[in-house]
C-alpha positions in Angstrom: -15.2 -4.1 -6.2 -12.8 -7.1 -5.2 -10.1 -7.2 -6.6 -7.6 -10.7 -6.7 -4.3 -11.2 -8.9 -3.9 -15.0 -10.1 -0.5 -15.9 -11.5 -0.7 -20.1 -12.9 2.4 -21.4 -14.1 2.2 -23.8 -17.3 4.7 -26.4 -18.1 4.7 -24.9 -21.4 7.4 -22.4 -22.7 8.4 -23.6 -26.2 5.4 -23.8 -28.0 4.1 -20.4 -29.0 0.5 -21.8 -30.2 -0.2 -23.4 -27.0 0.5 -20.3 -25.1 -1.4 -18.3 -26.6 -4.2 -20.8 -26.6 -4.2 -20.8 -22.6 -3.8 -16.7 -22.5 -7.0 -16.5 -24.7 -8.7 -19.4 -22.7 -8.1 -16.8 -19.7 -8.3 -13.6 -21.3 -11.9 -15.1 -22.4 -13.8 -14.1 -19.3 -15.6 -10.9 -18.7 -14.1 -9.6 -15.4 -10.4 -10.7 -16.2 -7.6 -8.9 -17.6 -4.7 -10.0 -19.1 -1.3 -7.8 -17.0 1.6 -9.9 -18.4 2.5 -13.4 -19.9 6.2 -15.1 -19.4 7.7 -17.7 -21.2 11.1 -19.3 -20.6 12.4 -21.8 -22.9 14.7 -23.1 -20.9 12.7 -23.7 -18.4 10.1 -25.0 -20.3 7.5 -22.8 -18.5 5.0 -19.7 -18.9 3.8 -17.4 -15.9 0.9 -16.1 -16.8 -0.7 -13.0 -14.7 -4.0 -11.5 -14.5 -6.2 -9.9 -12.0 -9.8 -10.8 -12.0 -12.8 -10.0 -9.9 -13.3 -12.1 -7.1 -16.7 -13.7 -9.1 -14.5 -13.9 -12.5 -11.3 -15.2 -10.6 -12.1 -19.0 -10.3 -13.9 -19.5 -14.1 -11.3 -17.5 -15.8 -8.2 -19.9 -14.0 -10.3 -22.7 -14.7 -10.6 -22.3 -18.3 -6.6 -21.9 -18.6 -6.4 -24.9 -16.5 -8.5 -26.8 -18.7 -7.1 -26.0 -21.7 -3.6 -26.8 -20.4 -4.6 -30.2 -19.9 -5.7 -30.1 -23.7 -2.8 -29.5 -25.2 0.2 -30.6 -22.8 1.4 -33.5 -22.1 3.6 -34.3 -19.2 5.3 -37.7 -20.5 6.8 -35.5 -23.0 7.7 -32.3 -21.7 11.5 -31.8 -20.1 12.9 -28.4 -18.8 14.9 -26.5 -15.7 12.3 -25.8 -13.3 10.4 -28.6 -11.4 6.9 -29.3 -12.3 4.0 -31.7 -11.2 1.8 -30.6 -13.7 0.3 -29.4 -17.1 -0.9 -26.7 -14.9 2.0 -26.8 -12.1 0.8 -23.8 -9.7 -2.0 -22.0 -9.6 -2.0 -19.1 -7.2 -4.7 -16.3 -5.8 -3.3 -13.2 -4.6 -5.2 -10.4 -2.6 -5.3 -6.9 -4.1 -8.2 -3.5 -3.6 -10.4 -4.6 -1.5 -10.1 -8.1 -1.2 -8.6 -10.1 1.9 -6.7 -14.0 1.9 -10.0 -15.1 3.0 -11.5 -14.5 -0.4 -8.4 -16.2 -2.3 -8.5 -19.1 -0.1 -12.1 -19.3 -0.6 -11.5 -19.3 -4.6 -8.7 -21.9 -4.0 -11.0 -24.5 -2.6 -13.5 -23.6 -5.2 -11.5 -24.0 -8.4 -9.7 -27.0 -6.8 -12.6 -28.9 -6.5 -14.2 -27.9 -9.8 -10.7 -29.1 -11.7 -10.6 -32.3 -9.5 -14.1 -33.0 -10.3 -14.6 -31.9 -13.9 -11.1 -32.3 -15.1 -10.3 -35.4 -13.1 -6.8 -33.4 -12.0 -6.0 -34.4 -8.8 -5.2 -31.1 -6.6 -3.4 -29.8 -3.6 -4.2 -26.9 -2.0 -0.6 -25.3 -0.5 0.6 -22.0 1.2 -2.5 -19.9 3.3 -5.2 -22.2 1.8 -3.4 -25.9 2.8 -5.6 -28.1 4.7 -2.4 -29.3 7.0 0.8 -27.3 7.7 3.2 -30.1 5.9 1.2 -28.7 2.3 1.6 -25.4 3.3 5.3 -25.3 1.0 5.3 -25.6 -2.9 8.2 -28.1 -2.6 7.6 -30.5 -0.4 4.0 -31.3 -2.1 6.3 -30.7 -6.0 8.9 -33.1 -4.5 10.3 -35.6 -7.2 8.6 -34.6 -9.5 5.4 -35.6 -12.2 7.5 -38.5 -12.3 7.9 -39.7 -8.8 3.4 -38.2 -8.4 2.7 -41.4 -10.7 3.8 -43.9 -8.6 3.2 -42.1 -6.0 0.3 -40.9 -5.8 -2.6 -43.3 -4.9 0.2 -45.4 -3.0 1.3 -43.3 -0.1 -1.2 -42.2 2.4 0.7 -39.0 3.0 -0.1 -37.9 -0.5 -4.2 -38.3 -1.1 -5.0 -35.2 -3.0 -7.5 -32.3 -1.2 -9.6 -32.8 -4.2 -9.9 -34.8 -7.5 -8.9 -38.7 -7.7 -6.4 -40.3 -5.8 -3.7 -41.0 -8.9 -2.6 -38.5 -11.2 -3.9 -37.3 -14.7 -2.3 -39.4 -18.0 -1.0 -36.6 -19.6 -1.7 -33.6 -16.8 -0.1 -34.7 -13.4 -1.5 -33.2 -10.9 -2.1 -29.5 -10.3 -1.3 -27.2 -6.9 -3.7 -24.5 -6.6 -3.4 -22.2 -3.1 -3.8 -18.3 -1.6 -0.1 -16.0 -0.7 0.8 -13.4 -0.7 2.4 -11.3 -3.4 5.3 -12.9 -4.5 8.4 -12.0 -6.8 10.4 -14.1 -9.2 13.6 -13.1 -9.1 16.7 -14.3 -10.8 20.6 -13.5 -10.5 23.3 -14.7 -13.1 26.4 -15.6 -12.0 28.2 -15.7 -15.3 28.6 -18.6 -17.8 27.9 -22.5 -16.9 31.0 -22.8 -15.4 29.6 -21.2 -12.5 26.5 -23.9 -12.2 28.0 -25.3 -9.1 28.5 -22.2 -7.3 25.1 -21.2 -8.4 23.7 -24.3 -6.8 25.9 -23.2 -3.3 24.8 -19.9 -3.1 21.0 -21.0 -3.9 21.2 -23.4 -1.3 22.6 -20.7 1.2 20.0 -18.0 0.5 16.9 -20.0 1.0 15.3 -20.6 4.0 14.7 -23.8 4.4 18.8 -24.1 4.8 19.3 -21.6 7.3 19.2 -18.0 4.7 16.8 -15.9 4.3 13.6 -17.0 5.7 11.5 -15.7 3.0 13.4 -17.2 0.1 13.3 -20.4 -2.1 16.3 -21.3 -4.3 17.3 -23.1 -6.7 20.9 -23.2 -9.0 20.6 -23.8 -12.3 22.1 -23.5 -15.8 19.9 -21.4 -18.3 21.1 -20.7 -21.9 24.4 -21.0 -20.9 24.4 -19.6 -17.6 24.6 -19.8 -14.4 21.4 -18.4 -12.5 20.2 -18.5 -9.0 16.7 -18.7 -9.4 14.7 -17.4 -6.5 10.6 -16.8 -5.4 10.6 -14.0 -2.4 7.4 -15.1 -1.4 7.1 -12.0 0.8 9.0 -8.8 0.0 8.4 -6.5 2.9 10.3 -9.6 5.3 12.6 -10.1 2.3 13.0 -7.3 0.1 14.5 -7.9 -3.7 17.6 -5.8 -2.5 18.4 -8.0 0.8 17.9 -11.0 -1.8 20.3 -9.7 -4.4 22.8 -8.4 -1.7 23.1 -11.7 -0.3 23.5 -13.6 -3.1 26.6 -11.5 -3.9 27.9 -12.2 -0.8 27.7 -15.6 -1.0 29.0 -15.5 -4.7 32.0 -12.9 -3.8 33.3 -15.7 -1.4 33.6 -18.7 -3.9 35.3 -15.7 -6.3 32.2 -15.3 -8.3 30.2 -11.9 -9.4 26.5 -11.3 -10.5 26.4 -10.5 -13.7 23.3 -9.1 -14.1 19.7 -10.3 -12.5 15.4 -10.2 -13.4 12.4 -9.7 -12.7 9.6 -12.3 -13.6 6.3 -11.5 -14.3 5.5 -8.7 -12.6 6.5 -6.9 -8.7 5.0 -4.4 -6.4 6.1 -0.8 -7.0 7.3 -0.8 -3.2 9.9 -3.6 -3.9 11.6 -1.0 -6.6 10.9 1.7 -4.3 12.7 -0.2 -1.6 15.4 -1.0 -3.4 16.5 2.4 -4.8 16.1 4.0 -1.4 18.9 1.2 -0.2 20.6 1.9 -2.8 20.6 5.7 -2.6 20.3 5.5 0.9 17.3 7.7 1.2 15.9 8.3 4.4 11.7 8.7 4.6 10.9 7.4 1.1 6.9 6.2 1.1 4.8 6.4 -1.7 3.5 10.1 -0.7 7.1 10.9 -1.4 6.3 9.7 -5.4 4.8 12.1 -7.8 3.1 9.5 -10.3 1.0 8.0 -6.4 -0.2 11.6 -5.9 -1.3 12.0 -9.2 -3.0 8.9 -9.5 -5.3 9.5 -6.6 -5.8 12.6 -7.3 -7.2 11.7 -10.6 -9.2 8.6 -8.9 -10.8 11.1 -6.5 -9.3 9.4 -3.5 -9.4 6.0 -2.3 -11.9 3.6 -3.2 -14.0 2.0 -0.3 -13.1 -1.2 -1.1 -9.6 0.1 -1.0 -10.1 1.2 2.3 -11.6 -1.5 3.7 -8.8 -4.2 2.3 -6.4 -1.9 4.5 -8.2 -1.8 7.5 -8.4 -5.6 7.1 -4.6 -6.2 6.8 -2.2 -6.8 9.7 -1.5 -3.2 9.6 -2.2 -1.2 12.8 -3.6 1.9 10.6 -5.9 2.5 9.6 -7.6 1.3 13.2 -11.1 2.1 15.1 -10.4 6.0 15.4 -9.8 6.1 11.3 -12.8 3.7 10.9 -15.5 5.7 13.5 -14.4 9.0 11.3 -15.0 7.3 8.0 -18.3 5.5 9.1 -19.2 9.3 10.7 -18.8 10.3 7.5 -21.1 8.2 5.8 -23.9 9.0 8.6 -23.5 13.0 7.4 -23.6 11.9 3.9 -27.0 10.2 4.6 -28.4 13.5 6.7 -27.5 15.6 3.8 -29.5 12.9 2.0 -32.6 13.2 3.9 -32.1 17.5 3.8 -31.7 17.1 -0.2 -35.2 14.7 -0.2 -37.0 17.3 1.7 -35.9 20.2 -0.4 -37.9 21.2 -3.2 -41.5 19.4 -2.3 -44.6 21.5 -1.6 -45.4 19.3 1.9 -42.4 20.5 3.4 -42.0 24.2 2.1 -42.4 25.3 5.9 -38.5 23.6 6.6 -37.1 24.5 3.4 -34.7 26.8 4.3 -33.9 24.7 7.4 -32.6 21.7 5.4 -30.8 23.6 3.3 -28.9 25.2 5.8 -28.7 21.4 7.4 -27.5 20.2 4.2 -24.6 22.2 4.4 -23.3 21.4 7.6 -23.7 18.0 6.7 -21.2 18.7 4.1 -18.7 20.5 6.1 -19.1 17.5 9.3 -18.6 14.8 6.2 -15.7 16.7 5.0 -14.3 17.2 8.3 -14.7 13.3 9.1 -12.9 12.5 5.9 -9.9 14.1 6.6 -9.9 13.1 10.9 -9.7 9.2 9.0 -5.9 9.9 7.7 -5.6 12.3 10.7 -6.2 9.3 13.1 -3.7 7.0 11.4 -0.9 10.0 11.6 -1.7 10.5 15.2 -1.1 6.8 15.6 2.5 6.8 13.9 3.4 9.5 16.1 2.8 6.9 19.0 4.3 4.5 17.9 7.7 6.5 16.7 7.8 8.1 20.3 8.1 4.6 22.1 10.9 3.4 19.7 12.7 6.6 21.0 16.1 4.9 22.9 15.7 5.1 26.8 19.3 3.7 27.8 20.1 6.8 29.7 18.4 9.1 32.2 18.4 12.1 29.4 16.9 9.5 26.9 14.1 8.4 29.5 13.5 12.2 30.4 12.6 12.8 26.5 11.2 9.8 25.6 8.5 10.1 28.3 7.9 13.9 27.0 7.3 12.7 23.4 5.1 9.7 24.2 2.8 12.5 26.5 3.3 14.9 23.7 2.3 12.4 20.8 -0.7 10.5 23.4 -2.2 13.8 23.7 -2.6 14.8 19.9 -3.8 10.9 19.5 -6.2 11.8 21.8 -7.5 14.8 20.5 -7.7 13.9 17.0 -10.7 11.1 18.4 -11.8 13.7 20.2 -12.7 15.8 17.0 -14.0 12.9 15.6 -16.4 12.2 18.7 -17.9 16.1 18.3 -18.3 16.1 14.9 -20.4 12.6 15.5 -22.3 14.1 17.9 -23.3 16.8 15.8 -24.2 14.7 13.4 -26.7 12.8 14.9 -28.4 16.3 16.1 -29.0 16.7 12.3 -29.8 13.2 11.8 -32.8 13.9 14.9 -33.9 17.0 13.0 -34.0 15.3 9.5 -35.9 12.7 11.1 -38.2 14.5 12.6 -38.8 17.6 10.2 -38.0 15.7 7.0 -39.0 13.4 4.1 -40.8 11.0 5.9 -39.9 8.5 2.9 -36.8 8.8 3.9 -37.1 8.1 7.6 -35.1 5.3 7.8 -32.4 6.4 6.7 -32.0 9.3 9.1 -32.2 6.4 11.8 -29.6 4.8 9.9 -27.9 8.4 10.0 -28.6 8.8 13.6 -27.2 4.9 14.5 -24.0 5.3 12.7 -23.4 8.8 14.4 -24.3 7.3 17.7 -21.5 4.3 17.3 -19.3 6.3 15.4 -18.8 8.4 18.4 -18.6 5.7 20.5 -16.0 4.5 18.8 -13.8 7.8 18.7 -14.3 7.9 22.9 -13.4 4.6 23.3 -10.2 5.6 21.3 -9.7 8.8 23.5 -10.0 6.7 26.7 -7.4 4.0 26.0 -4.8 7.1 25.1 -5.9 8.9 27.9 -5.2 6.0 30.2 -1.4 5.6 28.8 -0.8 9.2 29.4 1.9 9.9 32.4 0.2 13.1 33.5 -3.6 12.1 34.2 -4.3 15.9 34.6 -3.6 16.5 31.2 -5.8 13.6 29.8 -9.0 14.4 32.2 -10.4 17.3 30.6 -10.2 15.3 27.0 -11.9 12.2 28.8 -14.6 14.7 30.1 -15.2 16.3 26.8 -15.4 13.0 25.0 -18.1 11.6 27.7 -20.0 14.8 27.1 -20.1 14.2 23.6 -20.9 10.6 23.3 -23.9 11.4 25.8 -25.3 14.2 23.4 -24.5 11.6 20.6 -26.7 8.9 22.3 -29.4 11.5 23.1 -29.9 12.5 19.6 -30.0 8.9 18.3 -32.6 8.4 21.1 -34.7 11.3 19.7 -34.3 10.0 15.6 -35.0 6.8 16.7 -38.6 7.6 18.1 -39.2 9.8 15.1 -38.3 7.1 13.0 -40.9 4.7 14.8 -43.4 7.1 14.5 -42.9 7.9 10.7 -42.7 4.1 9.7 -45.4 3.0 12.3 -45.3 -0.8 13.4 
């Protein structure tokens, strides 16, 4: 299952009945759930946040959409925060087993679905702008739902990705795009006085000023008080506690302090984590440090596929090809210990019984093996990659940096190498149950057989790039050798399923 978070923001933050009105108009598709709902007053404005399936996502922001451009109306509505419309900013966010393809996929959809049904005009920003000068919330928000009427439909530079070329009566003009996961983060600096120095520090900390890259700011006076009022639109460049450090920086040296800061909506359990291993200055904190993260996947069983697969689509080196030839191994056992279990038990094949059980088992044991060689892979990796950050300014340093990175290119070689054997193995079984076993089930010990066969592939092709980093080439030869071997008995057996296959299934 795909997974996406959608956070719209409504110019709406004063009028209880209305808000609730758009949360049900949300809530009221199968597939969505409601995480949180903020309103602020002062602002005039309401995050709203849910997480959807990716085939729920687009109908279920549509509908709040919609009935924001029921019940507000722009010409009438004044607060803090800038706005362009009833429906200001609508954002898709990635989460299990979705990428920013998907999101930017469901931003064009919905955009042109409210600019043709709803007669909004839209602009797609961030990862999902059709031209980089969209790509920033505020230069597309710039003056305003005022300055969008005139505006709009007049400048050249401001034609709409979808929906008519002028804005809505009473609902502006909405900006619907794909980001990353993004925190709303505020810090008070005291009473109103302190406005202005708000406004100085805001204007120091964000990026497009020179601060911190990953940072829009704004100063502004809310019940009373002075808040910098920031969006880190992408916490593992910016964490919340670089944020909050530098806006006391900034505040110390006009002779202001935070008072107190918050969180909007709703933030990654890394940010916090992050934060309170600044704080405490803990060295090696991840989330298999954190009790509740073990738990939980322990009670999930594990991680999900899609899980998986969102990971190995992120930027993130791991998991890579050697984690993804174990886990796709894994999957061809699974489907020989499928075949054994559809041969067991039926009259025709009594004679090879006791064969497939015993093949059944192994199957187990190879699938299990691969399972664990997938976060074995990934660890072998980090090892790598730690060993060339090692400093190398003097000769000592050199001498024992070059040690670890042969040390730590050796183990990444041999964990593909145990991935490559146990492949290899498994498309012997994957032979057998093709030739000895349920012939309804044929094509699925092919498929066995095919998966083993590139599975191990992939595992030698992952040996062979270590093996040609290493310093000492006599230590990597006999781990090349016994990869080849076992990609050759890999291709063999898929050779022998294969033919069984054809002549189960015939022509």
């Amino acid at each position: 299952m795909k997974l996406v978070e959608c956070v719209p923001n409504f110019s709406e933050g004063r009028r209880p009945e209305v808000i609730a009105a758009i949360r049900d108009a949300i809530a009221s598709v199968d597939g969505a759930t409601m995480l949180d709902v903020s309103s602020d007053p002062s602002h005039n404005r309401t995050v709203v946040t849910f997480v959807a399936t990716v085939e729920a996502a687009a109908e279920a922001a549509f509908r709040g959409i919609a009935k924001a451009a029921e019940l507000i109306d722009l010409n009438n509505h004044a607060g803090e925060h800038p706005r362009i419309g009833a429906t200001d900013v609508c954002p898709f966010i990635p989460l299990e087993g979705a990428t920013m393809d998907d999101c930017i996929a469901l931003a064009r959809t919905l955009g042109k679905r409210v600019g043709d049904e709803l007669g909004i005009p839209v602009f797609l920003y961030e990862r999902a702008a059709s031209r980089p000068d969209r790509e920033n919330l505020a230069d597309i928000r710039r003056g305003e739902f005022e300055l969008a009427r005139t505006d709009i439909g007049v400048n050249a530079n401001r034609i709409p990705d979808f929906g008519p070329n002028h804005v809505h009566a009473t609902a502006g003009a909405t900006v619907i795009g794909a980001r990353p996961f993004l925190v709303a983060y505020n810090v008070y600096l005291g009473g109103a006085e302190n406005v202005g120095v708000a406004k100085a520090v805001a204007k120091a900390v964000r990026g497009s000023n020179g601060g911190l890259r990953y940072v829009k700011g704004l100063g502004l006076e809310v019940d009373g008080q002075a808040q910098v009022s920031m969006n880190l639109v992408d916490t593992e460049k910016t964490p919340v506690h670089r944020a909050f450090e530098m806006v006391k920086r900034e505040a110390e040296a006009h002779g202001v302090s935070p008072t107190w800061s918050e969180i909007i909506g709703l933030v990654p359990e890394k940010a916090l984590f992050d934060a309170a291993a600044r704080h405490l200055q803990l060295r090696g904190l991840t989330n298999e440090t954190i009790l509740e993260h073990k738990v939980r996947r322990a009670a999930s069983g594990g991680e999900s596929v899609s899980g998986f697969v969102a990971s190995v689509a992120s930027n993130a080196p791991v998991p890579g090809g050697g984690s993804v030839s174990a886990h796709v191994g894994a999957l061809g056992a699974a489907l020989a210990q499928m075949v054994a279990g559809l041969t067991v038990g039926r009259k025709k094949y009594a004679a090879v019984e006791g064969e497939m059980k015993e093949l059944a088992l192994e199957a187990v044991a190879l699938g299990n093996e691969l399972t664990r060689l997938v976060a074995a892979d990934a660890s072998a990796y980090t090892l790598v990659s730690e060993a060339y950050k090692l400093p190398k300014e003097s000769p000592a340093q050199m001498t024992l940096r070059d040690a670890a990175i042969q040390r730590a290119l050796v183990e990444a070689s041999e964990v593909p190498l145990l991935t490559a054997v146990a492949c290899a193995r498994v498309a012997e079984l994957a032979a057998i149950c093709a030739d000895k076993g349920n012939t309804n089930a044929a094509s699925d010990a092919g498929v066995s057989a095919l998966l083993a066969e590139a599975s191990c592939r992939g595992a030698v092709y992952n040996v062979r790039i270590n093996v040609a980093s290493m310093s000492d080439k006599h230590a990597g030869a006999p781990l090349a050798a016994k990869a080849a071997a076992a990609l050759q008995q890999a291709h063999d057996a898929a050779a022998r399923a294969t033919a069984a296959v054809e002549r189960n299934i015939g022509t």
